[in-house]
C-alpha positions in Angstrom: 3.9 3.7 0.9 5.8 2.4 3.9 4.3 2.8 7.4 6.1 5.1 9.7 7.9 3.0 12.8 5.9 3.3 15.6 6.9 2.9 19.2 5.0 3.3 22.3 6.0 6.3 24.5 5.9 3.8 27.4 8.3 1.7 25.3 11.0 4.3 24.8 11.4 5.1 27.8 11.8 2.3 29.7 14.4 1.5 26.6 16.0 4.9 27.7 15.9 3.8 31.2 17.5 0.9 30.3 20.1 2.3 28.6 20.6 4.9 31.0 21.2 2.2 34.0 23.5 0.1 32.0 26.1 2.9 31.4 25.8 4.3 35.1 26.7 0.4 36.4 29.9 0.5 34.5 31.0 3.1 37.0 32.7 2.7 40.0 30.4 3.5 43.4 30.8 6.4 45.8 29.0 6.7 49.2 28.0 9.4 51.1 27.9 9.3 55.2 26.9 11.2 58.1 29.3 11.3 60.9 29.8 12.7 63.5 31.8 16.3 62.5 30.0 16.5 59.0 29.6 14.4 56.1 31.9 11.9 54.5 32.0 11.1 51.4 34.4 7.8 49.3 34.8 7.4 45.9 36.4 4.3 44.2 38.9 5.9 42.1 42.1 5.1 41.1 42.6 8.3 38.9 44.5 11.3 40.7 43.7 14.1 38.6 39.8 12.8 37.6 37.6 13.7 40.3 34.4 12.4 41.4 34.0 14.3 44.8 34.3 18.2 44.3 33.1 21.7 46.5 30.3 23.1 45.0 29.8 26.0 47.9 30.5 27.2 51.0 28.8 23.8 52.4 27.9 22.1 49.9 29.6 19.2 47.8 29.1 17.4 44.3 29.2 13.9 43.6 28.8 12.3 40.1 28.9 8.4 38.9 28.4 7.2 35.6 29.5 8.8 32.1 32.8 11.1 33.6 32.1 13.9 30.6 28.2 14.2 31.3 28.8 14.5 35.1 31.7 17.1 34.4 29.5 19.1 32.6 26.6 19.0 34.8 29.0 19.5 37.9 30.5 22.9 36.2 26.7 23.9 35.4 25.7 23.8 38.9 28.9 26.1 40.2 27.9 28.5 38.0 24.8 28.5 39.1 25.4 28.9 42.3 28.2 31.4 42.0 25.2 33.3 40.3 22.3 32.9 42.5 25.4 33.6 45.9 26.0 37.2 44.0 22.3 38.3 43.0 20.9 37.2 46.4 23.3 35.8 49.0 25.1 33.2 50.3 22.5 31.8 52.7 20.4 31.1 49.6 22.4 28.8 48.0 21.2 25.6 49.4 21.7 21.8 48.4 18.0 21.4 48.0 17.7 24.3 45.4 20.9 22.9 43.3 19.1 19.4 43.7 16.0 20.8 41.9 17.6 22.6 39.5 19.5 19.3 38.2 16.3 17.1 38.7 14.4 19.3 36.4 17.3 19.7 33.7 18.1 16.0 33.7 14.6 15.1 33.6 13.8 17.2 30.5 16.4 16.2 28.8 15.3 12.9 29.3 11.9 13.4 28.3 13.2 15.2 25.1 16.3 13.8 24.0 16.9 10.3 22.2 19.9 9.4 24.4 19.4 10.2 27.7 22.7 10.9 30.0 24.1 8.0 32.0 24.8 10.2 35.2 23.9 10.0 38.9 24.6 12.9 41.6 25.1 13.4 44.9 24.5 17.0 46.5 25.4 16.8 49.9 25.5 20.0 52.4 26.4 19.8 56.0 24.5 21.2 58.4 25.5 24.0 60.7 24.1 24.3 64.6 20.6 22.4 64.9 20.2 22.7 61.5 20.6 18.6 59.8 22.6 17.5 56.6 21.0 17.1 53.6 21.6 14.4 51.1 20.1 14.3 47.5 20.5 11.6 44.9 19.4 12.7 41.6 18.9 9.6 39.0 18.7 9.3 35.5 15.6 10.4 34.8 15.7 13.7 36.9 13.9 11.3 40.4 15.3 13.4 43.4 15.5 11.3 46.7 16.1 12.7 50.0 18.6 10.6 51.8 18.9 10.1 55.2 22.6 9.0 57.1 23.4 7.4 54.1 23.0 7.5 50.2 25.0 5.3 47.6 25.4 6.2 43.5 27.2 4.1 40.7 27.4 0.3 40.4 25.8 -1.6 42.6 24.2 0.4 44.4 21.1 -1.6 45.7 23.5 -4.2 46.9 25.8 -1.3 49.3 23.0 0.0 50.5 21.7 -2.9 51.8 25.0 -3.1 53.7 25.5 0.4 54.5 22.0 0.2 56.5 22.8 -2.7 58.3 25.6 -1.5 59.8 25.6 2.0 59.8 23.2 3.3 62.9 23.4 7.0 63.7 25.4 9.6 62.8 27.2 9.6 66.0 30.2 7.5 64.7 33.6 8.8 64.3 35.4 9.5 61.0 37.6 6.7 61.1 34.6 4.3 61.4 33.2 6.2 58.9 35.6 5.6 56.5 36.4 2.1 57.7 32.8 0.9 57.0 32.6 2.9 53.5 35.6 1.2 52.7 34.3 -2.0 53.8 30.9 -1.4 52.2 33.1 -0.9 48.8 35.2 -3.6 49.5 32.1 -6.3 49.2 30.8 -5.3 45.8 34.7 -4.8 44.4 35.7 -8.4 45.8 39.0 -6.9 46.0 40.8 -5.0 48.7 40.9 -1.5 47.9 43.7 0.8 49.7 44.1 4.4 50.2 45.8 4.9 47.0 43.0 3.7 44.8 40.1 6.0 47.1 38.9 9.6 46.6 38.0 11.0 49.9 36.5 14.1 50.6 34.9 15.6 53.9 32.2 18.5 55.0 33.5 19.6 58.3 30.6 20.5 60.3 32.7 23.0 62.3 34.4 24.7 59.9 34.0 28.4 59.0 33.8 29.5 55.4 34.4 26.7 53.0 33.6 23.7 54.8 34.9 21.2 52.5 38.4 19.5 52.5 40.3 16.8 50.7 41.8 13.5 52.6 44.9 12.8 50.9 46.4 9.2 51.2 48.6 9.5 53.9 45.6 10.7 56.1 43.4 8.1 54.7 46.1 5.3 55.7 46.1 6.5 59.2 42.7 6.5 59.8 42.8 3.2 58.2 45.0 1.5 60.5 44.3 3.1 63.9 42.8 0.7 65.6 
């Protein structure tokens, strides 16, 4: 009788990891940055009607990078539940760190569990309000949570942004046009290509704002900030 194939557990998952990192490099990048009035956040994508950059809550926004159907599915996951968690407690409990866990723990088991793990990364991003600081979480492959700080970078070459991104970007004191000019930039280097308003998703939490926090830069705004000097 044939011996059963045997592979290490330390084996399969670093071929899971593996696989996992290949698909999320085939996707376009998206950073996330502090400014001044809030948080900015710059997706490279050409599509018009497929987003990257959504509202999750009152303050808090959803990024995903990777396999578009897996991050979809995750994103709608998360609105549901924190639509659920906003009715049966209250709004004030609905927090980026608490949707952060929730995905880190259903992305990791599934990796743990699953043969084919799911080519994603996230962003949850909520801007503070009064004294109270923003909050960036990237949320890998494997369910790994990070806690940002200023700055956090998913998709395709990431490492090499970042690098960038923390060499230039100081303190969350800038503007949003220099925001946006140096997340541009930042794209810019990895793409090798010039990348213009048309081809960006840009989103913003405004710091200020009452209520629903979050608002979409369309292409003529993105332009202007572009080319002010």
């Amino acid at each position: 009788m044939a011996l059963p194939y045997y592979v290490s557990p330390e084996q399969m998952m670093a071929d899971k990891a593996e696989y996992a990192k290949k698909g999320i490099a085939k996707g376009r990048s998206i950073v996330a940055m502090e400014f001044m009035e809030g948080v900015l956040l710059v997706a490279d994508n050409p599509s018009a009607s497929l987003h990257k950059i959504s509202e999750m809550y009152d303050r808090i926004a959803f990024s995903g990078a990777g396999k578009y159907n897996e991050f979809e599915m995750l994103r709608k996951a998360g609105i549901r539940h924190a639509d659920l968690k906003g009715y049966t407690y209250s709004r004030e409990d609905v927090t980026a760190k608490s949707l952060a866990n929730a995905y880190s723990q259903s992305i990791g088991s599934l990796f743990s569990v699953e043969p084919k793990p799911l080519e994603v990364e996230l962003l949850v991003v909520e801007v503070g309000q009064g004294e109270k600081p923003s909050e960036i979480y990237r949320i890998s492959f494997d369910g790994s949570i990070i806690d940002e700080r200023g700055v956090a970078v998913i998709g395709g070459k990431s490492e090499a942004l970042m690098t960038f991104l923390k060499s230039r970007w100081k303190a969350p004191t800038i503007s949003l046009r220099d925001a946006l000019k140096l997340s541009v930039e930042a794209l810019e280097t990895v793409t090798t290509q010039k990348l213009g308003p048309e081809v960006l998703e840009v989103a913003v939490l405004e710091r200020t704002k009452p209520g629903r926090t979050f608002r979409r830069i369309a292409s003529a705004e993105a332009r202007s900030l572009l080319n002010s000097p």
